[in-house]
C-alpha positions in Angstrom: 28.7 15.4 28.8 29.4 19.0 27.8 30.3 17.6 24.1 27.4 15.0 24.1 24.8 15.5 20.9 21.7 14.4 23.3 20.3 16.5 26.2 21.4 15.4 29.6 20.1 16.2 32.8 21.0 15.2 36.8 18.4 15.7 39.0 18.6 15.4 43.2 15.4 15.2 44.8 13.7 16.1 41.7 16.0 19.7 41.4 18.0 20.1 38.6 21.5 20.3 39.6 23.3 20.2 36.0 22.8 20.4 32.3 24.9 19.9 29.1 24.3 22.8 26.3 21.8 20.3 25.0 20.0 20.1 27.6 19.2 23.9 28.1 18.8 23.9 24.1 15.9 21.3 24.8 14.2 23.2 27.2 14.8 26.6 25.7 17.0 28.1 27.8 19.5 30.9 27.3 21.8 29.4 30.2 22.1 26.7 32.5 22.0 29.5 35.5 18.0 29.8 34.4 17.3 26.3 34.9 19.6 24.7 37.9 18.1 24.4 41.2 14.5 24.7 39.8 12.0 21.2 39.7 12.3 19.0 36.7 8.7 18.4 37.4 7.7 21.6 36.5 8.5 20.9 32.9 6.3 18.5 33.0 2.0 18.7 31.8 0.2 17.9 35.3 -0.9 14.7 33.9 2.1 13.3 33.9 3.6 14.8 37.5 3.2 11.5 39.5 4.2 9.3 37.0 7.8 11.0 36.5 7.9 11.7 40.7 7.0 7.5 41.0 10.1 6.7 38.5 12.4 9.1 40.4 11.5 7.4 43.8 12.0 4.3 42.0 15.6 5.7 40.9 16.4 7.2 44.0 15.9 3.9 45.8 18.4 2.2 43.9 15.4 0.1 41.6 16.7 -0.6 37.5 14.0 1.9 35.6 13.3 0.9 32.1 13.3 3.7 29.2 9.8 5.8 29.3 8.3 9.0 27.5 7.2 11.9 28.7 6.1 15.5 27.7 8.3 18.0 28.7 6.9 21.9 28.3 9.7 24.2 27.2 10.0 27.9 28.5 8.4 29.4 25.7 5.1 26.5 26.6 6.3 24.4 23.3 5.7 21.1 24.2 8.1 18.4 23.2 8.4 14.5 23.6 11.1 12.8 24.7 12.0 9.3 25.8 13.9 9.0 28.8 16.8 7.0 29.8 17.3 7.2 33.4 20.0 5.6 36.0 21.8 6.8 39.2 25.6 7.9 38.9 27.4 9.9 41.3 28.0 13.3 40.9 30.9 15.1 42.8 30.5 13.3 45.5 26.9 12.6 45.4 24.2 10.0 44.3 22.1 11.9 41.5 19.5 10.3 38.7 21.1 10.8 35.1 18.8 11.2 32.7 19.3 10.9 29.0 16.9 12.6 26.7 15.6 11.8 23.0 13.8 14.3 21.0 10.7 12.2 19.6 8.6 15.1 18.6 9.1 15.1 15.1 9.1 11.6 14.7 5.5 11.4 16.5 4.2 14.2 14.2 5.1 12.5 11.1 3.7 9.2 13.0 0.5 10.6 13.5 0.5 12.3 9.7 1.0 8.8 8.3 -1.8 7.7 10.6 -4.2 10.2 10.0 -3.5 9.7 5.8 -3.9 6.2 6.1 -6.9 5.7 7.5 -8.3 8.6 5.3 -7.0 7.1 2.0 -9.2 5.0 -0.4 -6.5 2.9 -1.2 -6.0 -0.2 0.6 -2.3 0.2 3.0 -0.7 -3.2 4.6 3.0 -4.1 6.0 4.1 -7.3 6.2 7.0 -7.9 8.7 9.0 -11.6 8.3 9.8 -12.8 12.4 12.9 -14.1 10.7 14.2 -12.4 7.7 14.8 -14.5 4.4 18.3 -14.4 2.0 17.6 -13.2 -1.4 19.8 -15.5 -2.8 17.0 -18.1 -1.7 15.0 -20.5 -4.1 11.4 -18.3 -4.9 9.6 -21.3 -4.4 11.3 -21.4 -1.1 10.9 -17.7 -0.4 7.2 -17.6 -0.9 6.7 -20.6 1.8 9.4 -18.9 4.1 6.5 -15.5 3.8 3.9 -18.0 4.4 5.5 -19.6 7.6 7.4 -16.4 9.4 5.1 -13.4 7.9 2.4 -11.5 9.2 0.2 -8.9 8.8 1.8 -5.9 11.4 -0.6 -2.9 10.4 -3.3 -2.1 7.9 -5.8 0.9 7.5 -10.0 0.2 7.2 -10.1 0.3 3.4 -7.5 -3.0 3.4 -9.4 -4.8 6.2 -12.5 -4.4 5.0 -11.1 -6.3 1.3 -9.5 -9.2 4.2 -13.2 -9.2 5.5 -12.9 -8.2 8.8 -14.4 -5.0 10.0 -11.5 -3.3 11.8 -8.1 -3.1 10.9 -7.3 -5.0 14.8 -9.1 -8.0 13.8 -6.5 -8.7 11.2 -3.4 -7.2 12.6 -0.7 -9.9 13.6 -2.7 -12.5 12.0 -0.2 -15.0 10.0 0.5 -14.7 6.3 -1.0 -18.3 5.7 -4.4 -17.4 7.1 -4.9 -14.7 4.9 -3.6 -17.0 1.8 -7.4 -15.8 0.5 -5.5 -12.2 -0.4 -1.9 -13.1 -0.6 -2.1 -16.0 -2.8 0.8 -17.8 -3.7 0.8 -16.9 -7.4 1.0 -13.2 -6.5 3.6 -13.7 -4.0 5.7 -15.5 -6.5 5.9 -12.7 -9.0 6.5 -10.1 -6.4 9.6 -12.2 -5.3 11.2 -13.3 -9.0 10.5 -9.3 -9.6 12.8 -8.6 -7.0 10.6 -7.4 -4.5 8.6 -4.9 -6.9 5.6 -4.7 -8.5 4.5 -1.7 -9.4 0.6 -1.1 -10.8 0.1 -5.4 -11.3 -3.8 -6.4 -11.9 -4.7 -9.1 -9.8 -8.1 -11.4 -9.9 -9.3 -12.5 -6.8 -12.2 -14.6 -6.2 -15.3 -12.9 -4.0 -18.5 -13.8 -2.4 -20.4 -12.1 -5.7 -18.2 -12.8 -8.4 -14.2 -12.0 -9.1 -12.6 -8.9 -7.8 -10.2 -7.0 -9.3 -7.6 -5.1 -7.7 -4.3 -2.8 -8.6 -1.6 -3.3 -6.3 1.6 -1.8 -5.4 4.0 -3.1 -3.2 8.2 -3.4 -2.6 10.1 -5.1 -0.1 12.8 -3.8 2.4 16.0 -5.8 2.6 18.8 -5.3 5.0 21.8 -6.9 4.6 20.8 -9.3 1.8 17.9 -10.3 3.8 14.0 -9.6 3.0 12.7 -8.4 6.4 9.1 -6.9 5.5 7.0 -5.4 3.0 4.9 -2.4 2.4 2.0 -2.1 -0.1 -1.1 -0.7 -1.2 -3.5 -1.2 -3.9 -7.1 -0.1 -5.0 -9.8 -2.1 -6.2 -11.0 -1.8 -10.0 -13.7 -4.1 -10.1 -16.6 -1.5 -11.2 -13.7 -0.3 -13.7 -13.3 -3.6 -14.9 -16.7 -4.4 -15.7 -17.8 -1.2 -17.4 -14.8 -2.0 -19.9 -16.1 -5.5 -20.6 -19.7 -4.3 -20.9 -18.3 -1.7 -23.3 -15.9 -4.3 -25.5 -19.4 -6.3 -25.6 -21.4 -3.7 -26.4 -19.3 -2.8 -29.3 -19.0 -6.5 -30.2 -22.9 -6.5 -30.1 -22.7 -3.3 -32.5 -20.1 -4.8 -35.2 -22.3 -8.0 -35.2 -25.3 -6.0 -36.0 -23.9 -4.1 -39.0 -21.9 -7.1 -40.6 -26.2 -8.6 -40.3 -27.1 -5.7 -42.2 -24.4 -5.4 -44.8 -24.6 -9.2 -45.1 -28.5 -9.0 -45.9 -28.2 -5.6 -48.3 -25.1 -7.1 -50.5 -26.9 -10.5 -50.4 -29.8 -8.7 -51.7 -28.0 -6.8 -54.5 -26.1 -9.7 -55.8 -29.3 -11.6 -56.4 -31.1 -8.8 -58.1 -28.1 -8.6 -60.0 -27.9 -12.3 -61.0 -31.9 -12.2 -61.6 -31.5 -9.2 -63.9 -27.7 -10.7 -66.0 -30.5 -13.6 -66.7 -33.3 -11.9 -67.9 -30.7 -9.8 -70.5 -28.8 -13.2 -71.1 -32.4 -14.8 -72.4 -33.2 -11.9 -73.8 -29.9 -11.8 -75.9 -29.9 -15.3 -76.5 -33.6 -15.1 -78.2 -32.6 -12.6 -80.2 -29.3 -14.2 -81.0 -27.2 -11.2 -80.4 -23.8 -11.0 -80.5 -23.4 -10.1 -76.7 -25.5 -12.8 -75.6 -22.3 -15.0 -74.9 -20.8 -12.1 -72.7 -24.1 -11.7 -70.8 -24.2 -15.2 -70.1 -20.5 -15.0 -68.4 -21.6 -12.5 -66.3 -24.5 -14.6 -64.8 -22.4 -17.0 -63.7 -19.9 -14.5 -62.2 -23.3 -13.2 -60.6 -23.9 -16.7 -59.0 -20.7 -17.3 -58.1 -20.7 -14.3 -56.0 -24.1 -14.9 -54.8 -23.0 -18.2 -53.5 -19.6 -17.1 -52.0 -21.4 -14.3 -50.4 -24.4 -16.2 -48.9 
């Protein structure tokens, strides 16, 4: 017990009788002589006093107690959480309750981070855990019905429930793979699978109530010992972006239209003066029987030639 990494504690009648070095580390003391014969239950916040005394009773009387949390307050009032494995050895001589402690404090915090960014994000966050895990080396065809069958939806923040159409991210969680088919559609699935399990800024089209929806998704896969056993992703919707960049390529289509009109109509209009005037100086040539009147005639029919090719 001395050499063990977690803190461990034996307690008689709720009195601490013995810690290991990480035990008094834990609790913030210097030595164990500052914390032996004192109450565990005074490191404990008053809300949770009777539910730590109930489990002791419960230990004390010989019951199997299953592994529960608690908040333990240090000596210098730092408050830590811990889970608590708890069972009743002998020691020298006497019937005590072991308990095993482990530090969750850190792990809560960043818990509650991830929670608090989440829900604040604009993007859309999902996870999709597989009840039985699929082998790479499996068919895609056969992979994507394998997510459809064993997947689900195990967490999602507002933004992403909303795009399942469901209000609150509760009403979707744990809901099958298949019934949200709508979002997850086969095609999609497909590519993230033959990509092995990446796809990294993909546009996807989905049908919605007022038209198609455009989204940009994220998402990879997490695979433990050759086996796909869930996937996180996110992805933001682009539909407004979308549609300003078609309006745009149409508006400029609109505008290339309109000048090819109006050089079509101001060339069409030179070329005839052009062929109207070579005629005038080709009669006029001819008439007088000039010697140029042969060219001039060449160049109305290059004139009408281009008038028709043009026009």
């Amino acid at each position: 017990m001395e050499q063990f990494a977690e803190p461990i504690l034996l307690v008689s009648r709720d009195v601490l009788v013995y810690l290991n070095p990480a035990g008094q580390r834990l609790l913030g003391a210097e030595a164990e002589e500052d914390l032996t014969g004192r109450s565990l239950l005074d490191f404990f916040s008053a809300d949770q006093y009777d539910e730590v005394a109930r489990q002791l009773r419960r230990l004390e009387a010989g019951e199997a107690v299953p592994p529960f949390e608690g908040s333990l307050i240090r000596f210098d009032g730092e408050e830590r959480i811990v889970e608590i494995t708890a069972a009743r050895v002998v020691f020298q001589g006497y019937p005590v309750v072991q308990l095993i402690l482990r530090d969750l404090t850190e792990r809560r915090r960043a818990e509650e981070r991830y929670r608090a960014f989440v829900s604040t994000i604009t993007e859309g966050i999902f996870r999709i855990e597989l009840r039985q895990p699929v082998a790479i080396t499996t068919l895609p065809e056969l992979q994507v019905e394998h997510l459809y069958r064993h997947g689900y939806l195990a967490e999602c923040n507002a933004v992403m429930a909303r795009w399942l159409g469901a209000e609150r991210p509760e009403e979707v969680a744990g809901r099958s793979l298949s019934s949200l088919r709508h979002y997850f559609r086969p095609r999609y699935l497909r590519e993230f699978v033959q990509r092995g399990y990446q796809v990294h800024g993909e546009e996807y089209a989905l049908p919605g109530k007022q038209g198609m929806r455009y989204f940009v998704v994220n998402a990879v896969g997490t695979v433990e010992r050759d086996r796909l056993v869930r996937v996180w992703g996110s992805a933001v919707e682009v539909t407004e972006r979308v549609e300003l960049e078609r309006r745009m390529v149409q508006t400029l289509e609109e505008q290339q239209q309109a000048i090819g009109r109006d050089l079509h109509d101001g060339v069409g209009q030179l070329l005839t003066s052009v062929r109207m005037l070579s005629e005038n100086l080709s009669t006029r040539l001819q008439a007088e029987q000039h010697e140029l009147a042969e060219l001039a005639q060449k160049v109305v029919r290059f004139a009408q030639e281009a008038s028709d090719a043009y026009g």
